[in-house]
BAZATI-109766 format. One record per residue: x, y, z of N, C-alpha, C, O in turn. Coordinates in steps of 0.001 Angstrom, whole numbers, plus 500000, padded with zeros to 6 digits. Example, Ala and Ser with C-alpha at 12.3 -4.5 7.8 and 13.67 -1.06 7.14 Angstrom:
// BAZATI-109766
513190494310507800512300495500507800513200496700507800514236496681508465 512850497750507080513670498940507140512900500030507870513409501138508039 
// end
This chain:
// BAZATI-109766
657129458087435573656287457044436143654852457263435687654255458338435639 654354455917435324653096456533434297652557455813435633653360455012436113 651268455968436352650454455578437168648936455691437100648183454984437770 648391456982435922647292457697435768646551456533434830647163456231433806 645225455818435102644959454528433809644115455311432501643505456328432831 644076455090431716643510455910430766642197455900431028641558456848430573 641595455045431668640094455507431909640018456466432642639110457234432325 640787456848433784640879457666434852641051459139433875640309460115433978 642074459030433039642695460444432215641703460396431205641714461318430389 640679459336431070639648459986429913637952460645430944636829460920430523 638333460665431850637106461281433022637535462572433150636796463552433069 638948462601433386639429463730433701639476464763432350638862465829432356 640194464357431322639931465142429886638357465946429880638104467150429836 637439464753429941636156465392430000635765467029430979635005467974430769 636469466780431763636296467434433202637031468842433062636634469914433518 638215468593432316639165469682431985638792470425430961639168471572430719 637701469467430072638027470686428448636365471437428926636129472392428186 635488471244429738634320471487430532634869472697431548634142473690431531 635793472762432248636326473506433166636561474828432410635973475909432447 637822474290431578638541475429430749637214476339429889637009477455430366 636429475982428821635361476532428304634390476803429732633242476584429345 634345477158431111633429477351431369634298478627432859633747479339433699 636049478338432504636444479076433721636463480923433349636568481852434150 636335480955432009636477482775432215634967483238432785634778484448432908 633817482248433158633086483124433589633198482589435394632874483263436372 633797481095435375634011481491436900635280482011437543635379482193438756 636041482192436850637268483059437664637469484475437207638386485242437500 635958484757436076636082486072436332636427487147435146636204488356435076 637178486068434072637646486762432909637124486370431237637715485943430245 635688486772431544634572487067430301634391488272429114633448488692428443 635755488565429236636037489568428792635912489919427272636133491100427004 635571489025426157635797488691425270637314488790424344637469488901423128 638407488694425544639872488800424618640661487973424527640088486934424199 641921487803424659642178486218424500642480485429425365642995484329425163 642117486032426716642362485383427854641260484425427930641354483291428400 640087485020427379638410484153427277638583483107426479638229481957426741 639440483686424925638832482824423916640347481663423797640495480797422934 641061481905424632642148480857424590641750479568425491641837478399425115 641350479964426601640656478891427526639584478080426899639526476855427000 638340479160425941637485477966425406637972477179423756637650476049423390 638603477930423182639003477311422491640201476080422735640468475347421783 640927475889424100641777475062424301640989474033425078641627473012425334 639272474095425673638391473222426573637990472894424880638494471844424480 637582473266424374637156473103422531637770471837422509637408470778423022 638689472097421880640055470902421443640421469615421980640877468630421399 640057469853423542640680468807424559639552468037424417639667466822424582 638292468595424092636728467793423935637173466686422741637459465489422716 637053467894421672637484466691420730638763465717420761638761464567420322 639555466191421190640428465451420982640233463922421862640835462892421559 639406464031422824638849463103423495638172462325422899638421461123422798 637082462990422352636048462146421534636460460908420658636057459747420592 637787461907419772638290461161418886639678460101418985640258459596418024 640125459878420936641089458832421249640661457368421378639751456910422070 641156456996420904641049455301421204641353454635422526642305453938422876 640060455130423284640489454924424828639088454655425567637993454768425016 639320454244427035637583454097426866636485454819426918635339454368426923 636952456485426976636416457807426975635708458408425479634788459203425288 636652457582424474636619457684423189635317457492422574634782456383422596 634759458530422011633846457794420505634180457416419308633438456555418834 634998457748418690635254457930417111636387456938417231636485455960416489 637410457291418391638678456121418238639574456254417058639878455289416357 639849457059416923640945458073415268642467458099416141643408457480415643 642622458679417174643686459214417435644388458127418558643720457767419527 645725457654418364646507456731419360646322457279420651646343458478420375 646162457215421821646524457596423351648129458069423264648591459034423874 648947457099422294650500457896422790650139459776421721650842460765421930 649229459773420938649106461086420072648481461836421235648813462889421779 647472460986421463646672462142422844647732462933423510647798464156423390 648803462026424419649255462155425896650317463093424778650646464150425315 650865462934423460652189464060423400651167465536422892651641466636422609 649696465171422883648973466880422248648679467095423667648493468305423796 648525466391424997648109467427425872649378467697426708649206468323427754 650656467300426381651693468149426756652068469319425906652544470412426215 651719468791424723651928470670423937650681471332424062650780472459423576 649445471085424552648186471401424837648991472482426135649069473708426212 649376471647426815649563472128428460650682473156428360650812473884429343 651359473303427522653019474221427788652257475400427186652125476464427791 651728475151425883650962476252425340649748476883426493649833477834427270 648959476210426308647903476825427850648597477574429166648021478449429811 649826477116429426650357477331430873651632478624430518652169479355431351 651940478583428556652592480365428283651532480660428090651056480089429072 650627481141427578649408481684426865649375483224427641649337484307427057 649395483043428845649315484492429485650339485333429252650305486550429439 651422484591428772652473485668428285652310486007427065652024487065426504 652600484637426627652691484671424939651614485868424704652021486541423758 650567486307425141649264486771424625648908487846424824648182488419424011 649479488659426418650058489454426687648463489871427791647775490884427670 648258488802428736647037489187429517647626488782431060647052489216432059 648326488272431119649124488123432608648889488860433568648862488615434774 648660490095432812648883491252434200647379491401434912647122492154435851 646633490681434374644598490637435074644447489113435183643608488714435991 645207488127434417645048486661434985645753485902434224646103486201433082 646089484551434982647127483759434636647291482352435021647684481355434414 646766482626436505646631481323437224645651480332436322646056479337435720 644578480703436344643837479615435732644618478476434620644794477262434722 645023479560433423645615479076432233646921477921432943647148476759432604 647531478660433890648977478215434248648772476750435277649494475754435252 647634476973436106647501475699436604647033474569435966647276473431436369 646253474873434811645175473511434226646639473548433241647251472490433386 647092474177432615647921474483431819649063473087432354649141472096431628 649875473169433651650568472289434115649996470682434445650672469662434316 648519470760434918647839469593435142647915468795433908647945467565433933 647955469647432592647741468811431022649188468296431153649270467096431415 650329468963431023651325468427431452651533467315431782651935466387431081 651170467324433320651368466508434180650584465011433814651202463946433798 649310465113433562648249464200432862649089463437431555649094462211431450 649827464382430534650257463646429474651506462762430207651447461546430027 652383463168430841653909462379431312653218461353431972653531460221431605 652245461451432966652037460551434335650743459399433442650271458500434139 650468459463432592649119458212432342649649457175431354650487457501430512 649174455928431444649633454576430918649073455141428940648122455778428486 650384454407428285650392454872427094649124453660426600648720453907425464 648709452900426999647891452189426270646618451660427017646753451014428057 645308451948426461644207451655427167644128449950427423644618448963426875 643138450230428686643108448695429123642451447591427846642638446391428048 641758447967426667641048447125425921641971446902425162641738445892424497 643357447575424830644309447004423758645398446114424585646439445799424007 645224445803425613646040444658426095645618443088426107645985442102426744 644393443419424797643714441825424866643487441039425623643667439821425609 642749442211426896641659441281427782640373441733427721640029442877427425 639735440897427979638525441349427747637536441130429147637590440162429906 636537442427429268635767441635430512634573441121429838634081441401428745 634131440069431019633173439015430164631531439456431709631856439233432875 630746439747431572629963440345431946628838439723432121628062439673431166 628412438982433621627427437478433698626575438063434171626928438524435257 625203438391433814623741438503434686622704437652434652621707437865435342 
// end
């Protein structure tokens, strides 16, 4: 059930790839190893990858919304093993594993096509 509108999932993208690059110093793990540099390099990615969707969050407008929503489910499975795969689990995990599932959840649950490609347009009177 897609319910999430892409404007809504392009506020939130913003919010997430801002979070992730900014959570090893608030939850603690600034460590410089790859528990640090997986989080900002995966808030990195989610930036751009934003920048560059064709949505109304979008600047550049390069990448389909259905490309977005299937990179932040492999965004999210990857982010949400990372503590294993990487081998830092045993000092932290949650972070990766919750935003990790939210990308998930964000790619299955949001409408595959922004409101401006359904050829309406708003018309804007002052």
């Amino acid at each position: 059930m897609r319910f999430i509108s892409t404007k809504a999932h392009g506020a939130l993208d913003y919010l997430t790839g801002i979070l992730l690059i900014a959570s090893p110093w608030l939850f603690g793990f600034n460590f410089g190893d790859e528990a640090q540099w997986v989080a900002i390099i995966s808030g990195a990615a989610l930036l751009v990858l934003s920048i560059m969707t064709d949505y109304e969050a979008g600047v550049m407008k390069n990448i389909s919304m259905s490309t977005h929503l299937t990179m932040d489910v492999l965004m999210g499975i990857f982010l949400a093993a990372s503590p294993w795969l990487f081998g830092f689990a045993d000092y932290v995990y949650l972070p990766h594993l919750i935003i990790g599932i939210m990308e998930i959840g964000a790619g299955l649950m949001t409408e595959r096509t922004p409101y401006h490609s359904h050829g309406m347009t708003h018309s804007h009177n002052h």
